[in-house]
C-alpha positions in Angstrom: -21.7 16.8 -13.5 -18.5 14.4 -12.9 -19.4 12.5 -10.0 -16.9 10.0 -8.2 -18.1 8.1 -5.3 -15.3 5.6 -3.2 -16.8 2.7 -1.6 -14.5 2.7 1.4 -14.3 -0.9 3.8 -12.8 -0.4 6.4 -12.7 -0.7 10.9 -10.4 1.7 11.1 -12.0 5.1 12.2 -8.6 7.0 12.1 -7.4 5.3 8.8 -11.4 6.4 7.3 -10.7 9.8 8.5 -7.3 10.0 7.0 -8.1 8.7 4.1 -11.1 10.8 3.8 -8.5 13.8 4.8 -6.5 12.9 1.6 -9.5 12.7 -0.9 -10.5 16.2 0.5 -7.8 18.1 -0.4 -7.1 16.3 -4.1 -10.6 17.0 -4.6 -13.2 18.1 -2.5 -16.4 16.5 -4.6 -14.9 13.1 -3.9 -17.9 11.0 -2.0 -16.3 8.8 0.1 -18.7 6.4 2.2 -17.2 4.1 4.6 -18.4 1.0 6.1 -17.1 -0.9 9.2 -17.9 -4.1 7.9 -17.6 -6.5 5.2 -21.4 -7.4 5.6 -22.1 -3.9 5.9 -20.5 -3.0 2.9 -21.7 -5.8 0.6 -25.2 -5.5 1.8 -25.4 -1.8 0.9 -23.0 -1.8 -3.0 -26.1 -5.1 -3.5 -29.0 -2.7 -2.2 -27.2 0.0 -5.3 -29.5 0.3 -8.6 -26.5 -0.1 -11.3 -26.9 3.9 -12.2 -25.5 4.5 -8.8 -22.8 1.9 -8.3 -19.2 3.3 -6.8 -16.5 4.3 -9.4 -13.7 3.0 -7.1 -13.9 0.0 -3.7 -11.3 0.0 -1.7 -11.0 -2.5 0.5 -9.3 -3.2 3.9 -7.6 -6.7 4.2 -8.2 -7.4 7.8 -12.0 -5.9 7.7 -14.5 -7.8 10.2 -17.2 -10.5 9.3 -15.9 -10.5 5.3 -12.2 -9.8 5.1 -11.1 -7.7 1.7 -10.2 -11.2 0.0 -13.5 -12.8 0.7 -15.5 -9.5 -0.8 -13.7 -10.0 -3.9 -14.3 -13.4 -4.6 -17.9 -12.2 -4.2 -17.6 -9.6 -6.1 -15.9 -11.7 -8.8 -18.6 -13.9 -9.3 -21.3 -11.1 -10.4 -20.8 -9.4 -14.0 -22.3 -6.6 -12.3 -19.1 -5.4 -10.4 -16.6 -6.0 -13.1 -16.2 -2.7 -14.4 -15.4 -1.3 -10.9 -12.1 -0.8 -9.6 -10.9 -2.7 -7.1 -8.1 -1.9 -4.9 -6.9 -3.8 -1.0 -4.8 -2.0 1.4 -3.6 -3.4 4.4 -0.7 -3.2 7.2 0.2 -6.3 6.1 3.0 -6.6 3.0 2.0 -10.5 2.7 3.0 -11.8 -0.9 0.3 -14.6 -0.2 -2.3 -11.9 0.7 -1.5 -9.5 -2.4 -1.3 -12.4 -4.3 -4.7 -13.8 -3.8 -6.4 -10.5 -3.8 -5.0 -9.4 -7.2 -6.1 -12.7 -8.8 -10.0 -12.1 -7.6 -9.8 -9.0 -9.3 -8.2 -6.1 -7.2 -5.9 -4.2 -9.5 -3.5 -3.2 -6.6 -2.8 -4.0 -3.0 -1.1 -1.2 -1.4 0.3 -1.1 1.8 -0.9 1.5 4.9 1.7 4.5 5.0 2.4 5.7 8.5 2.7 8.9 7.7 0.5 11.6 6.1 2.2 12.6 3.3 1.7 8.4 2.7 -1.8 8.5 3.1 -1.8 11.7 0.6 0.1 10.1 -2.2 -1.8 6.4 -1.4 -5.3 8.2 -2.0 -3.3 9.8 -5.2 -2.7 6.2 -6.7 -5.7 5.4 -5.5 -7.4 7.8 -7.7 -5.5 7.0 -10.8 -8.2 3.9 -10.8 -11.2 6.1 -10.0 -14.1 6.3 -12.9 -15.4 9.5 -13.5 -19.0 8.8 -14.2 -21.6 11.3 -15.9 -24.7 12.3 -14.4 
């Protein structure tokens, strides 16, 4: 079975339910799991066996306790997360940030839409990057 599970950080309960909105009608088996934190979310991908690891983060710049930048750099330092995609999105269109972010390892920083259709083709690009792993 192809199996594609999006390890979503993010505070935001509107943009999670968007996003998760989006994901649902390009493809319902999409597992999206959201956290509200950046020690919530690196405390449960570590607490992962490596058979079950995300096919796709996506990261919210401006998350509490661990902003998207600083999971990153974490993440960058374990061979473990390499062959995960990585992406950042944020309100903020800061070179600096995007910058920064793609050279810990995210392999695009894409700014929130305000609109739906946005969101829609954002999760679209988003899933370009998603793994499709076998179980």
């Amino acid at each position: 079975m192809n199996v594609r599970t999006i390890y979503l950080a993010e505070d935001d309960i509107d943009d999670q339910e968007f996003l998760q909105d989006a994901f649902e009608q390009i493809d319902p088996s999409i597992n999206l799991v959201c956290f509200s934190s950046g020690l919530k979310f690196m405390r449960s991908l570590e607490d992962l066996s490596d058979q079950i690891l995300p096919s796709l983060i996506v990261l919210d710049y401006n998350i509490p306790e661990l902003n998207g930048e600083e999971i990153l750099q974490q993440l960058k330092g374990s061979l473990r997360y390499n062959d995960i995609p990585k992406i950042v999105w944020s309100t903020s269109d800061s070179h600096l940030y995007r910058e920064n972010c793609l050279s810990f390892g995210a392999m695009a920083y894409l700014v929130k839409p305000s609109s739906i259709n946005g969101i829609i083709e954002i999760a679209r690009e988003m899933l370009r990057y998603c793994q499709v792993k076998q179980n």
